[in-house]
ROLOGU-779291 format. One line per 2 residues: number of its first residue (from 1); their letters; for each residue x, y negated, z of C-alpha. Coordinates in pm, whole numbers. Example, Ala and Ser with C-alpha at 12.3 -4.5 7.8 and 13.67 -1.06 7.14 Angstrom:
<recs>
1> as> 1230,450,780 ~ 1367,106,714
</recs>
This chain:
<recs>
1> xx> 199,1037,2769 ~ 541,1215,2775
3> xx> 746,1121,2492 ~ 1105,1215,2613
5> xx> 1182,1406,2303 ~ 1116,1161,2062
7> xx> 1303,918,2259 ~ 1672,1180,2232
9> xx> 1532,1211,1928 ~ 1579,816,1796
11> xx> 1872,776,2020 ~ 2050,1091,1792
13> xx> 1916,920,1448 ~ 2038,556,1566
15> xx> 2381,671,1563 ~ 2335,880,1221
17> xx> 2098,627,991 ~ 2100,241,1050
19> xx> 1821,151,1268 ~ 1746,552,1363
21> xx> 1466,543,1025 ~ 1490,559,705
23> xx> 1223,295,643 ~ 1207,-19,872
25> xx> 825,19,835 ~ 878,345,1109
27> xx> 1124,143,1390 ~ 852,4,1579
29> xx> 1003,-305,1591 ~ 660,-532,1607
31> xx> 548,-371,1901 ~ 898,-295,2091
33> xx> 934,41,2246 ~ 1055,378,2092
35> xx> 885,520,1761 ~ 750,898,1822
37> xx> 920,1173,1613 ~ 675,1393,1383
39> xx> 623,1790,1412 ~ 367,1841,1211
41> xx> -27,1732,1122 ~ -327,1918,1027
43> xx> -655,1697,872 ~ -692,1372,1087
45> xx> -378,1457,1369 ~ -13,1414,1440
47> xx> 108,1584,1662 ~ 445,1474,1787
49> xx> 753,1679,1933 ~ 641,1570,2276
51> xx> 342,1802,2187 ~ 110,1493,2204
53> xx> -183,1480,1981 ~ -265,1181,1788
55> xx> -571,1047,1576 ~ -356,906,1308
57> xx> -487,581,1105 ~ -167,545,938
59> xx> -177,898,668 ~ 148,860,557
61> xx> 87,448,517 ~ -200,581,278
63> xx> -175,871,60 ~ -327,1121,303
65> xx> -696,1032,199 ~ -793,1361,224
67> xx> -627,1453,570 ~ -288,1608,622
69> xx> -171,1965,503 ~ -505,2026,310
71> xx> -508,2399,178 ~ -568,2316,-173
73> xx> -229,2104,-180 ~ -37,2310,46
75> xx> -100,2612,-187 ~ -29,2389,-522
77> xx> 345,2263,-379 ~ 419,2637,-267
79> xx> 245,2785,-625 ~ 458,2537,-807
81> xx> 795,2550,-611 ~ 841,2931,-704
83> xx> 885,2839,-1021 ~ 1149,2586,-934
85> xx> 1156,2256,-810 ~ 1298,2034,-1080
87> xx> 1397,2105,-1428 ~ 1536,1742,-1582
89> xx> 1305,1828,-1898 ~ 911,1787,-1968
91> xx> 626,2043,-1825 ~ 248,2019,-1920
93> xx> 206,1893,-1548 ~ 291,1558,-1738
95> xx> 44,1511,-1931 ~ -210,1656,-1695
97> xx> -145,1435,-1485 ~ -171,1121,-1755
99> xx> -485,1210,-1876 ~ -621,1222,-1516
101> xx> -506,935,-1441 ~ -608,763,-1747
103> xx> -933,916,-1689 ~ -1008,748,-1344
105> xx> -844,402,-1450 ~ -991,262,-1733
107> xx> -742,-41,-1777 ~ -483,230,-1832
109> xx> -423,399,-2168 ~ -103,538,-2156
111> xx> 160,566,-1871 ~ 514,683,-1737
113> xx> 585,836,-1382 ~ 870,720,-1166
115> xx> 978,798,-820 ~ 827,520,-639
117> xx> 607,231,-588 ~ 915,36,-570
119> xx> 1055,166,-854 ~ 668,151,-1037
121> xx> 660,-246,-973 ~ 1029,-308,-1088
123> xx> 999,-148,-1407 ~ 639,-305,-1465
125> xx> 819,-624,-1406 ~ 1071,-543,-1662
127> xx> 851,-432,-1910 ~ 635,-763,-1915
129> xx> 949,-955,-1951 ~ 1051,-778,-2236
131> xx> 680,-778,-2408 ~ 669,-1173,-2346
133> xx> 989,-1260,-2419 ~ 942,-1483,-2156
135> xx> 1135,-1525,-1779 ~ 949,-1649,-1478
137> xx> 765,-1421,-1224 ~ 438,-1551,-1032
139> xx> 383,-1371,-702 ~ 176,-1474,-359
141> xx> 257,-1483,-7 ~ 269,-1192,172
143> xx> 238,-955,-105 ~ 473,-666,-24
145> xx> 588,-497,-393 ~ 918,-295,-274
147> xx> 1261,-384,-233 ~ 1306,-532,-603
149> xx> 1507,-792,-610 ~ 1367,-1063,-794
151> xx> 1047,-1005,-542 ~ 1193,-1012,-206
153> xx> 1149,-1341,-153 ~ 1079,-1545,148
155> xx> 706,-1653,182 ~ 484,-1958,293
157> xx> 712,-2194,89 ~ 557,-2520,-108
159> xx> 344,-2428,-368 ~ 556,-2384,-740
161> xx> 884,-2396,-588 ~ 1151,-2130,-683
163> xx> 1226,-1865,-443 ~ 1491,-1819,-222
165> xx> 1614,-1464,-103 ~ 1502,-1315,194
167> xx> 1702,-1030,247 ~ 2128,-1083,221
169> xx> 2275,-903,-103 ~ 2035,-1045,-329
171> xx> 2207,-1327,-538 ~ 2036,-1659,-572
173> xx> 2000,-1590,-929 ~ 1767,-1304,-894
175> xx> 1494,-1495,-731 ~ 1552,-1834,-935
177> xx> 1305,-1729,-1160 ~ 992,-1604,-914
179> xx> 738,-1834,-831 ~ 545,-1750,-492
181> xx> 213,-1920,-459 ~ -88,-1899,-185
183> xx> -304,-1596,-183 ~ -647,-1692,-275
185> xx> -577,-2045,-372 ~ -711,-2104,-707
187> xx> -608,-2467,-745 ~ -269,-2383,-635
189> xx> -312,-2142,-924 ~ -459,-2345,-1173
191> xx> -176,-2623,-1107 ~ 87,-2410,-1173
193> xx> -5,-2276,-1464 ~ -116,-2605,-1583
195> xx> 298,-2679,-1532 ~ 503,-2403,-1668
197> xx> 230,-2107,-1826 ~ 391,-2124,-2120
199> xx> 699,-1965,-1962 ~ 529,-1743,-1704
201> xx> 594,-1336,-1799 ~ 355,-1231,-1549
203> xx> 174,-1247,-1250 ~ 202,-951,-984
205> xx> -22,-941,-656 ~ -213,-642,-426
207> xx> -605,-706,-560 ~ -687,-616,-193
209> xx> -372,-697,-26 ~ -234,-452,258
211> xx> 107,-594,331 ~ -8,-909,567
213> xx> -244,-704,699 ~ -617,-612,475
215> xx> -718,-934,276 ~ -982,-915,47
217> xx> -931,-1189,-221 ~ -1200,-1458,-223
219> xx> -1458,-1556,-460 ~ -1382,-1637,-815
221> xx> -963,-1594,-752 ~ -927,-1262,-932
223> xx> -1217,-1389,-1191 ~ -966,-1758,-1252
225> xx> -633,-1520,-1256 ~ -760,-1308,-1504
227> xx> -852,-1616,-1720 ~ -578,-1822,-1707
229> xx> -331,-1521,-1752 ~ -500,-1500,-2107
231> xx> -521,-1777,-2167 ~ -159,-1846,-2170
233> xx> -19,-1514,-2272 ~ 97,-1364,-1934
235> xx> 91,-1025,-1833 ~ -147,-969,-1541
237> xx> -7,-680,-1316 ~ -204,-529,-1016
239> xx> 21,-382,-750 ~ -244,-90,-668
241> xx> 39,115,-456 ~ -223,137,-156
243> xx> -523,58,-309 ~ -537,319,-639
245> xx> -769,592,-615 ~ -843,514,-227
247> xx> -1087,225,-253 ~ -1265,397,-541
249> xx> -1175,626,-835 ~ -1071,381,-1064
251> xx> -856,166,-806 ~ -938,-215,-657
253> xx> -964,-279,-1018 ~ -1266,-57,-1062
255> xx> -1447,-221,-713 ~ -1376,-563,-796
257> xx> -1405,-559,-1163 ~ -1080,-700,-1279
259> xx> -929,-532,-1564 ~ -517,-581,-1584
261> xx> -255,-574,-1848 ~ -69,-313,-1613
263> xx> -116,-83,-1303 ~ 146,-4,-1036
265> xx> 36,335,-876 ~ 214,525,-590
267> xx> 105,689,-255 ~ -227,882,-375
269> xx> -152,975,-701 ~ 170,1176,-523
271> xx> -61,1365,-297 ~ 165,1288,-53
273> xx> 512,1353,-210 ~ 750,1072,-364
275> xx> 599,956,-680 ~ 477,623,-827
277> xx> 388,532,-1166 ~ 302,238,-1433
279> xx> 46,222,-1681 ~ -195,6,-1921
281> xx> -252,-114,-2223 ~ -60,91,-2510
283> xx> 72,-213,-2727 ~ 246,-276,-2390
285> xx> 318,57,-2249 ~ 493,95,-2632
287> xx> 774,-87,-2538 ~ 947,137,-2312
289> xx> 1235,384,-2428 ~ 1196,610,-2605
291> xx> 926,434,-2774 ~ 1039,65,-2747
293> xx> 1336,-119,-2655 ~ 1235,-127,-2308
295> xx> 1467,69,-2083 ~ 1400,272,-1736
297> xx> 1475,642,-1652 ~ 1428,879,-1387
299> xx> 1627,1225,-1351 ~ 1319,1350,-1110
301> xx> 1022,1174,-1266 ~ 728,1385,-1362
303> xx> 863,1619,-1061 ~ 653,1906,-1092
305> xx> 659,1939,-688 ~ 477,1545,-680
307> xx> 256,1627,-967 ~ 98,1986,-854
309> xx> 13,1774,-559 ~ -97,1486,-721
311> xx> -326,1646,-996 ~ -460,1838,-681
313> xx> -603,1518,-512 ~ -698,1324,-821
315> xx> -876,1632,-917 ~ -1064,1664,-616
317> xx> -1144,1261,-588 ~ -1272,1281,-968
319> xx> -1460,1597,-927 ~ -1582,1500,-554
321> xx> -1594,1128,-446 ~ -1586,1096,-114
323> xx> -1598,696,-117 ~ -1950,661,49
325> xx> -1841,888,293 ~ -1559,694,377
327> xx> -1726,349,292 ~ -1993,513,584
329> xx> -1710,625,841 ~ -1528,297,823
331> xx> -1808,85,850 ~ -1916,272,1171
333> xx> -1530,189,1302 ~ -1523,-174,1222
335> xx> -1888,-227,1369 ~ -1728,-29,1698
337> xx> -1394,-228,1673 ~ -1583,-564,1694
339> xx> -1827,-469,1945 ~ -1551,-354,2196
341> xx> -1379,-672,2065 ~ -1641,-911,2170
343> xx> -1720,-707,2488 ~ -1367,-766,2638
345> xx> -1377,-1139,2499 ~ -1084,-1091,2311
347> xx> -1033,-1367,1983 ~ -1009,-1096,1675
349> xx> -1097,-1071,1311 ~ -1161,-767,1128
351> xx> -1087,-737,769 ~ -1188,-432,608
353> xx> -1258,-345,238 ~ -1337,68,228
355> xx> -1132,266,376 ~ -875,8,407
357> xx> -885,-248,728 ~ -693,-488,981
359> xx> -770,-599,1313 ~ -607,-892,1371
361> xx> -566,-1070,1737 ~ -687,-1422,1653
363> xx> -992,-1617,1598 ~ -932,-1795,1294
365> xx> -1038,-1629,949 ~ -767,-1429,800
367> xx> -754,-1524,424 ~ -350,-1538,351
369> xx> -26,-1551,460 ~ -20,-1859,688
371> xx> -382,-1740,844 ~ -241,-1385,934
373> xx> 82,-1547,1090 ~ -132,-1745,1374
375> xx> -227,-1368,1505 ~ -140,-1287,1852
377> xx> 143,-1025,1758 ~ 176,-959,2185
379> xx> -117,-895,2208 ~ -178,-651,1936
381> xx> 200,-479,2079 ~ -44,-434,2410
383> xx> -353,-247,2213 ~ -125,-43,2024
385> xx> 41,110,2266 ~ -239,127,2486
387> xx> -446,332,2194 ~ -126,553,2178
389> xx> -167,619,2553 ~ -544,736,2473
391> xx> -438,905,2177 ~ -486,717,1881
393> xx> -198,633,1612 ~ -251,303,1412
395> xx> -23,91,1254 ~ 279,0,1463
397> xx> 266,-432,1296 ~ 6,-657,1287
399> xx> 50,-685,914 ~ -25,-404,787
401> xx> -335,-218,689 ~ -499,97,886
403> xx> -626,393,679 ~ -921,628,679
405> xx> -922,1004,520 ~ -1259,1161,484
407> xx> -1140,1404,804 ~ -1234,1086,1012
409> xx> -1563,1173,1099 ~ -1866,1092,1333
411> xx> -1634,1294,1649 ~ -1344,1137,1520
413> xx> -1512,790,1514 ~ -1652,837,1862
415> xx> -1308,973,2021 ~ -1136,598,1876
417> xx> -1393,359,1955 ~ -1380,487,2372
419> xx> -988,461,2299 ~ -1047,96,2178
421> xx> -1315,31,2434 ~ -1085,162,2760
423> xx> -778,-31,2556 ~ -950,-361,2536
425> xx> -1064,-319,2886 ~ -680,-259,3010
427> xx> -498,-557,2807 ~ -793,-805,2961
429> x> -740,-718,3279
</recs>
């Protein structure tokens, strides 16, 4: 494929915005090579500047689970942005939106919007602190929750030690007090709470994580987290950024039947425009200002741009579920994946949980952090690009997860798995 466009196009932004992208997530830096630059998308396509046509797996790293540019959204951002695009006070969209989401989510009784997923985990964060009265932070491997501070921390560390930054400009001192432990290890777990639960504030982690690649959590860990979070007073928070209202109406939490203290939402429940939120149970929720002594603010929270959107989808996922359609679609993909997979001889696990899934380039089970890292990163740089040759967009990292929208169908289905097929074939050869 021609992409000589997009490649002025990055040179331009790389001398305008550090790295040319405004996320790191979009430099392409895990499989080398120049990102492509966006026109414009329509259901299960990008189409790039280049005019090249892509299936696209990514949807906006998960919101688009209803395709791209659908007519019911487009028509509720123009509708709404007549009547002006932010107004600093509160609109009815609010609590629309609230009682939707409070509908789907039955851990959640009240909740406050915010900007961001980033900004949704931070101020979930700050809120257990202040309901505990207590300081430390337990988080796992691999678990991505935005750019807060106290949670970028380096990974794959001894289990109960302190963390260390892992990004310059964060002081030691914001990290001193976050624990990182090993996804799906319940002794690891069970010891640490055993040592210092009386001064844990909470425990944060992705129910299905997406940010070291898919991993479904194993038997009995969300069952033991849940139970020893009660039992010694901690606030249980499920990062649900990806997985809320995509892997079934009421979230990961809903599938896997887990019921938290409080929710991090983002991506969906935006429709596709910046927007996160935080929610669960009221005693707790009661704590943030106005209401509580809690503080966080937002000049464009509630946007009434991100909420027409938002209450569009939601609407449309209560009122239509499309998760057997996409539980149906996906499963047809992974079954393909791993065929053409085993055909070529190629070492791979798939991890897939919905509409949610990883291939990874190794032969050993992918269960955490440490697992995913013993993938073959070069040789998942080869498929990628040669699926983006054929057509097909998917994540450009190993670690992170792939997404279906319900405009992946049977045709679409078919047109990926010969991508994968003729792709396997060409990095064995």
């Amino acid at each position: 494929m021609q992409r000589s466009k997009s490649k002025s196009a990055f040179d331009r932004a790389k001398g305008l915005i550090p790295g040319g992208v405004n996320s790191p997530a979009r430099a392409f830096g895990g499989v080398g090579g120049t990102p492509i630059f966006i026109d414009h998308a329509a259901g299960p396509y990008l189409f790039d500047i280049d005019g090249n046509k892509y299936i696209d797996f990514i949807g906006s790293w998960g919101p688009m689970i209803l395709g791209h540019a659908h007519p019911k959204v487009v028509e509720a951002i123009q509708t709404t942005a007549i009547k002006g695009s932010s107004f600093g006070a509160p609109t009815e969209m609010e609590s629309q939106m609230a009682e939707l989401i409070i509908s789907m989510v039955p851990s959640i009784e009240m909740v406050r919007m915010v900007n961001s997923g980033t900004e949704a985990t931070m101020s979930a964060l700050r809120l257990a602190r202040g309901y505990t009265g207590r300081d430390l932070i337990v988080k796992f491997a691999g678990c991505y929750h935005g750019h807060v501070d106290s949670l970028l921390v380096q990974a794959g560390s001894a289990a109960t030690t302190l963390g260390v930054p892992s990004s310059p400009g964060i002081p030691k001192g914001c990290t001193a007090d976050t624990i990182v432990l090993r996804y799906n290890d319940i002794e690891e777990l069970k010891n640490t709470f055993n040592k210092m639960g009386d001064k844990i504030a909470c425990v944060i982690l992705e129910p299905v994580v997406g940010n070291m690649g898919l991993i479904p959590p194993s038997s009995g860990f969300l069952k033991e987290l849940r139970g020893l979070t009660t039992q010694f007073g901690a606030v249980l928070i499920l990062d649900e950024v990806m997985t809320g209202f995509r892997l079934s109406a009421g979230g990961a939490q809903q599938l896997l039947g887990i019921e938290p203290d409080l929710t991090a939402l983002g991506k969906i429940v935006g429709g596709g425009l910046p927007v996160g939120a935080y929610g669960g149970k009221k005693e707790i929720m009661a704590k943030v200002m106005p209401s509580g002594p809690v503080y966080q603010a937002g000049t464009l929270s509630g946007n009434p741009l991100a909420m027409a959107a938002g209450i569009v989808v939601l609407t449309e996922l209560k009122k239509n579920p499309p998760y057997e359609k996409l539980e149906k679609y996906a499963q047809r993909l992974e079954v393909g994946l791993r065929e053409a997979a085993y055909s070529s001889k190629i070492p791979h696990v798939i991890n897939r949980v919905g509409s949610m899934w990883t291939l990874f380039f190794t032969s050993t089970p992918v269960t955490d952090y440490d697992s995913a890292k013993l993938s073959d990163t070069k040789m998942f740089s080869k498929f990628f690009w040669a699926m983006m040759d054929r057509g097909v967009y998917l994540p450009c990292s190993q670690f992170e997860a792939a997404f279906n929208s319900i405009t992946h169908d049977d045709a679409i289905i078919d047109l990926t798995l010969k991508a994968a097929r003729d792709s396997f074939a060409e990095i064995n050869s």
